[in-house]
C-alpha positions in Angstrom: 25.3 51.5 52.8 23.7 51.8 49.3 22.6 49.1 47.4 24.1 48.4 44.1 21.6 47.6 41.3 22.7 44.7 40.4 22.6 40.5 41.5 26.2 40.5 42.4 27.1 42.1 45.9 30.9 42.9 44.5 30.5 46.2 41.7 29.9 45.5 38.3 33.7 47.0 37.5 35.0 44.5 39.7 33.0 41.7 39.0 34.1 42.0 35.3 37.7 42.5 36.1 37.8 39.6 38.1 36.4 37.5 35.4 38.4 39.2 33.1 41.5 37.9 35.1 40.1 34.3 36.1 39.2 33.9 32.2 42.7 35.0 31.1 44.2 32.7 33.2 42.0 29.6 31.6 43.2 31.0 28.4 46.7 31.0 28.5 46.4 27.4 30.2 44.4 26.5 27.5 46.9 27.6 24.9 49.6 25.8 27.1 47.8 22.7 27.0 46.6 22.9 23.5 42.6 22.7 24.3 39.8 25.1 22.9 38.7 27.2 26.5 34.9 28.0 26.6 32.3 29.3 28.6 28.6 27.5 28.4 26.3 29.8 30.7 23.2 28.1 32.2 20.4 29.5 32.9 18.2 29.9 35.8 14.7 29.7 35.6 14.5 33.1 37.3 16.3 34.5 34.3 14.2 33.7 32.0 10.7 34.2 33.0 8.9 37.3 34.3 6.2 35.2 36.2 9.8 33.2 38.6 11.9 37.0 38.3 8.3 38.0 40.0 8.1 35.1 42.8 11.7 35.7 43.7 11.1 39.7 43.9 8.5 38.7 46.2 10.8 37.5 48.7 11.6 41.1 49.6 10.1 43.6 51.0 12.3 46.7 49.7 13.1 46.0 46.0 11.3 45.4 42.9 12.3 44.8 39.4 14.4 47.8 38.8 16.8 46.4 41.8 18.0 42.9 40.1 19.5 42.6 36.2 18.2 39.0 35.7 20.2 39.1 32.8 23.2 40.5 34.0 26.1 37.6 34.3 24.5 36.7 30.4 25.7 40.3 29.3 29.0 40.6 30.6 30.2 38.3 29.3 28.7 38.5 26.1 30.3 41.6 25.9 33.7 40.0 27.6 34.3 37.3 25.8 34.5 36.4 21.6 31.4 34.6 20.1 34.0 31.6 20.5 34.6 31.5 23.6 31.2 32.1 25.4 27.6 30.1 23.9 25.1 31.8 25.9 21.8 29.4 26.4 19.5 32.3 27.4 18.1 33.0 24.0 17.5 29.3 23.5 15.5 28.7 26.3 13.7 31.7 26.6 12.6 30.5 23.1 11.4 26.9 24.3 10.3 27.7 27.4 7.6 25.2 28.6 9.8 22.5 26.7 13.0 23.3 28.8 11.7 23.5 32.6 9.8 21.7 34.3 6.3 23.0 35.4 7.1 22.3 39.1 10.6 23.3 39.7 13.4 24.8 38.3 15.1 22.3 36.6 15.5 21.4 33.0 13.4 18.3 31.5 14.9 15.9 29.2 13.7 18.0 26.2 15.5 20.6 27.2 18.9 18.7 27.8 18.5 17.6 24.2 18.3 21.1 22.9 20.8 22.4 24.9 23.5 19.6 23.7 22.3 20.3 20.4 22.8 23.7 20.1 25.9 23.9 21.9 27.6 21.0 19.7 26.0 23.3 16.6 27.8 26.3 18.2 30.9 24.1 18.4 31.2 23.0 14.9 30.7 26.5 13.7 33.4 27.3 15.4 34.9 24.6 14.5 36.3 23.4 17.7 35.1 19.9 17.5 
């Protein structure tokens, strides 16, 4: 069986039309219900840094950094979804870094809770959804 080049174990084609259909279906439930529906992606420490996406590569024997899209899930649905409905935190803490991890593991550190909230309820009032 050949490998596809991606994270996901499911085509990307499928992957997106799935998403496409699970979103949809927040959507019209969020019409129904007269709320705002939108998607906040998180992410990974592995997504964001070249020295973790190198540690994690590591783990295998028979892929490198052509096999995985650490960015992947970020893309689609940036290209999915309207600047609305999806806030994407990648760019943010790519930018801040060593203020929005922790040194020792992959979680985020108080500073970058604070900038994530921040930004997000900026994205929100730009939108003006609160």
């Amino acid at each position: 069986m050949q490998r596809s080049n991606s994270l996901f174990p499911l085509p990307t084609c499928v992957f997106i039309l799935l998403l496409e259909e699970i979103f949809d279906e927040f959507e019209k439930n969020s019409k129904k219900e007269n709320y705002k529906f939108v998607v906040i992606n998180i992410p990974d420490k592995r997504n964001i840094n070249k020295k973790y996406q190198e540690k994690f590569l590591n783990q295998f024997s028979d892929v490198d950094e052509t096999y995985f899209d650490f960015r992947k899930v970020d893309n689609i649905l940036s290209q999915n979804l309207s600047d609305s409905s999806y806030i994407s935190l990648f760019d943010l803490a790519e930018k801040n870094f060593d203020e929005f991890y922790f040194k020792t593991d992959p979680h985020w550190t108080p500073q970058g809770i604070k900038l994530s909230v921040d930004y997000i309820i900026e994205r929100l009032k730009e939108e003006k959804i609160i």
